[in-house]
N, C-alpha and C positions, 0 to 999 in steps of 0.2 A: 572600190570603196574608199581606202587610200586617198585618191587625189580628193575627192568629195569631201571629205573629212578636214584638209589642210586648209588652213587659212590662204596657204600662197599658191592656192588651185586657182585665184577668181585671177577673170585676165587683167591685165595693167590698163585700164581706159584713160591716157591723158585728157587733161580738159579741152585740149585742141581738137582732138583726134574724131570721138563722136560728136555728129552734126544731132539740129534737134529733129531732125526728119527723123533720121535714123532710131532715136529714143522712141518718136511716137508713134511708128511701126511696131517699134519693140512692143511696148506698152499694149496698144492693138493685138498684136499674134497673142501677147501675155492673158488679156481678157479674156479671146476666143477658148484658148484652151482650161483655163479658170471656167469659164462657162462651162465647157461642155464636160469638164471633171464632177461637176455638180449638177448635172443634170438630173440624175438616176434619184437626188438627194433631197428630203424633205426635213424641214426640222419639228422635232418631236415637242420642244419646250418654247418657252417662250421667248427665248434667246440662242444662235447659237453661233457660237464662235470656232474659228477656222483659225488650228495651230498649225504651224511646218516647220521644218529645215532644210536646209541649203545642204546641209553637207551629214549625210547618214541615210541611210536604210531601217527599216523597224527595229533590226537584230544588231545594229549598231548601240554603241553607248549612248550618242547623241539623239538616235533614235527613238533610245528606250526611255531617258528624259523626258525627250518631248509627250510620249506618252503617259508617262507619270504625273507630268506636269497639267494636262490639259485635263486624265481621270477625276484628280484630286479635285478643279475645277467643277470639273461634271459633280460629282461625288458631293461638296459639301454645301450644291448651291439648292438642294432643295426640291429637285427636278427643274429649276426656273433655266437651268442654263445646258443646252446641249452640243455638242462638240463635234467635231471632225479634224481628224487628222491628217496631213499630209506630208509623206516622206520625198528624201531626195528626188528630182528628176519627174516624179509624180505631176509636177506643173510649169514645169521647166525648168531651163537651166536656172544656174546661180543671181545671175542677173534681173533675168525675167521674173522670178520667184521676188525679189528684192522691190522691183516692180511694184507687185502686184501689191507687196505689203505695204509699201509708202501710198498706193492707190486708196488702201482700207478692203481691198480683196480677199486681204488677210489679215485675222485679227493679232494674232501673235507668234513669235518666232525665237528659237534657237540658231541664232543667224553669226556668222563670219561674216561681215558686210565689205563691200569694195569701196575705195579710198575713192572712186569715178563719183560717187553724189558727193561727197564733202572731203577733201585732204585731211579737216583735219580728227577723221576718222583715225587714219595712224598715227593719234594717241596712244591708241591700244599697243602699238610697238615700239613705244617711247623706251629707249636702252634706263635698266636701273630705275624705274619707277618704285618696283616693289624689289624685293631680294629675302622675303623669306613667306612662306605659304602663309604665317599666324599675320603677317604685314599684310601681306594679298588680299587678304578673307577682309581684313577690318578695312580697309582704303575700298573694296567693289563694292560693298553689302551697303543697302539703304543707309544714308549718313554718313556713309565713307568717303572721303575728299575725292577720288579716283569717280566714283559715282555721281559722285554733283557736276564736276565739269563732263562725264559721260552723258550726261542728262542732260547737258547745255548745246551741249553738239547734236546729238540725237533729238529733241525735240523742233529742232529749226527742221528737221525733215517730217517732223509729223511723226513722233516715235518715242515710247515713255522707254527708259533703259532701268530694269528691275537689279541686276547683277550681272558676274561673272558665269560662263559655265568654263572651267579653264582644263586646260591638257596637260601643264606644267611648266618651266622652266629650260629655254634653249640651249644649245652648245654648238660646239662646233667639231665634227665629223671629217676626218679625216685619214688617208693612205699614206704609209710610208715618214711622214716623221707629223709631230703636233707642234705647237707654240703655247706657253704659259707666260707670254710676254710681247710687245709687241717688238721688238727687236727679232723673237723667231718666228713670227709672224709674215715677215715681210718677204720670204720666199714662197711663201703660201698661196696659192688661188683657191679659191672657196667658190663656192655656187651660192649663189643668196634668190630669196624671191623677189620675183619682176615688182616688187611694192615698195613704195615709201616708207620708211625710210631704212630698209634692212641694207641695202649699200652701203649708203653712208654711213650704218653701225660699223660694218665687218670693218670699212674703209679705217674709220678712226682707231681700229682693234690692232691696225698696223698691216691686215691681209691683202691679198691679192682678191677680188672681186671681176665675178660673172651673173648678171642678173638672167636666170634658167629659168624654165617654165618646171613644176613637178616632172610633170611626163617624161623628162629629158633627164632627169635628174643621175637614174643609172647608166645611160649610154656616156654622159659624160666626164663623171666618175671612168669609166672605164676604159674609155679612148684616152683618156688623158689630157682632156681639154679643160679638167679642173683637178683638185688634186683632193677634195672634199666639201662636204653640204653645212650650208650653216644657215641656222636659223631654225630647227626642229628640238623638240623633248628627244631625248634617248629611244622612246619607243618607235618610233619612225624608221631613224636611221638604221637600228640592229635589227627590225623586223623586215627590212626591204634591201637594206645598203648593206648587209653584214660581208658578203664572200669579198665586196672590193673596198670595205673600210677596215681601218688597221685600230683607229683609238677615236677618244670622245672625250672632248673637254669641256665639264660643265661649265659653263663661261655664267651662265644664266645673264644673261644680257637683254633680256626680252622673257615675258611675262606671257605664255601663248595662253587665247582665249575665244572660245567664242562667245556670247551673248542673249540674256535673256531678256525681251523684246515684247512691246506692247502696240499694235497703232495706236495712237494719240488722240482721235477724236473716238473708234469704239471704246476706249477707255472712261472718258469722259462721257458717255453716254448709260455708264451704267450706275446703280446705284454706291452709295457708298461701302455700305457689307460686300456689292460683287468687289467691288475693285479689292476691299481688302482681300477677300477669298481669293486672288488670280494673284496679289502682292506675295503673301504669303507663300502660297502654295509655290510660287517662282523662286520663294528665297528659300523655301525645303528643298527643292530640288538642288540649290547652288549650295546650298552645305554639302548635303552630299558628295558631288560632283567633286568639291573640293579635298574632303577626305579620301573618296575613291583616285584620286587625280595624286592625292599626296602618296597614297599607298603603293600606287602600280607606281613610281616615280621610285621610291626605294627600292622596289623589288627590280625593276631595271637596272638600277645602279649596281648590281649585285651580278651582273651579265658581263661578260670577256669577249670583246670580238673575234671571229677565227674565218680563218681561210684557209681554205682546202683540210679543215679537219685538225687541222693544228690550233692550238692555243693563242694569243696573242699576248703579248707582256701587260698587266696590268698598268691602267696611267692613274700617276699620280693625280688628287684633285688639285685643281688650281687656287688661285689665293682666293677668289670669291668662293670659291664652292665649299672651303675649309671655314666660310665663316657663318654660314647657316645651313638648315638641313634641308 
């Protein structure tokens, strides 16, 4: 569930790399099983819209979102609008799934999207955009400067961008000694994700950099082909990394998030009370998310790495982290 969940699970597709044969295979396999997901399926109202995610299961957080997100839909449209949901893996991978929603296969999404349709997707990992949750909330939320140029990028794919659904605030996770500076940084090797532009963050942080897939993350952690993971919230690293990481320094260097997602022409096809009803209901769901995202952030913060049963020394917060909460 884990790798499903992270944003740096999707694979690194250069622009070089996939030909367009290749996409429109993709695309094809993506329809077929779209189709036959819906087979069994008939819509009861006179509309009916098809939510997913990329990365969660029902019983995930993301999961549970997205079904809050589409009920409340369902719920306040009248009976006019009826719904379906679909989780992780349910229609294929991450990609495919991504597919199918820029095809309009899909109406809306809690999506991590991959930087392979547009670069300049990793906006969303622009280092120091935001640096405090009450900044985050106002820059993502309808009207927020973070949201108008996400709306500029996302609708050249055919895709309205409502908000944030965000995880929190990154650092950097590490064995045997930290850096609060980039002078102790420079003995460091980190593991970053295969993504633009978390390299060249850690890079200018003064670290040593390895661009790793998730999956790899603890073997090389522990063979010692890096020396800690950067680019994750706290809860990541200490719920997975805990017995081969020593400390965690909130650098917050990066704003993790993933995203609440509309296709562009079902948008546009529906009255103006739906769109408001599915705007809304998208931006209850991203306060929440935000609160709950702020809360388990603190309550992490409050966690001591240990290995083999033993304590680990508490680390000092670094000079970002001492200047918001």
């Amino acid at each position: 569930m884990l790798c499903n969940i992270r944003n740096d699970c999707y694979v690194a597709w250069s622009e070089n790399n996939p030909t367009r044969r290749k996409k429109m295979f993709r695309s094809i396999f993506s329809a077929v099983v779209f189709g036959a997901a819906l087979a069994a399926t008939a819509a009861s109202a006179e509309i009916e819209l098809r939510f997913a995610t990329d990365s969660g299961d029902r019983e995930s957080p993301s999961g549970i979102a997205l079904a809050a997100w589409a009920n409340a839909v369902k719920e306040g449209s009248n009976g006019e609008i009826d719904v379906k949901i679909f989780y992780q893996n349910e229609l294929g991978g991450q990609l495919e799934v991504f597919d199918l929603f820029v095809a309009g296969e899909i109406d809306a999404m809690i999506s991590w999207p991959s930087t392979s349709y547009d670069k300049r997707i990793g906006i969303l990992n622009a280092p120091y955009m935001v640096t405090s949750w009450e900044e985050a909330l106002e820059a993502y939320k309808p009207g927020g400067w973070a949201n108008g140029v996400l709306n500029t990028v996302f609708n050249d794919l055919g895709l309205k961008y409502f908000g944030a659904w965000p995880e929190g605030f990154s650092g950097v996770a590490t064995r045997g000694a930290y850096a609060t500076d980039i002078e102790g940084a420079t003995n460091i090797k980190v593991r970053t994700p295969p993504l633009f532009p978390f390299p060249q963050i850690l890079e200018s942080m003064g670290y040593q950099t390895a661009a790793i897939d998730w999956g790899e993350v603890y073997t090389s952690i522990q063979t010692g082909v890096v020396d800690g993971d950067a680019g994750n919230v706290i809860y990541w690293d200490y719920e997975y990394f805990r017995d081969v990481l020593d400390y965690y320094v909130r650098t917050k260097h990066t704003f993790v998030t993933g995203n609440l997602l509309v296709n562009l022409e079902t948008y546009e096809g529906l009255t103006d009370e739906q769109k408001q009803l599915i705007e809304d209901a998208a931006v209850a769901v991203m306060e929440a998310r935000f609160q709950a995202a702020r809360d388990e952030g603190q309550h992490c913060r409050q966690w001591s790495f240990r290995r083999d049963g033993d304590p680990r020394p508490d680390l000092k917060p670094s000079p970002v982290d001492q200047q918001s909460g």
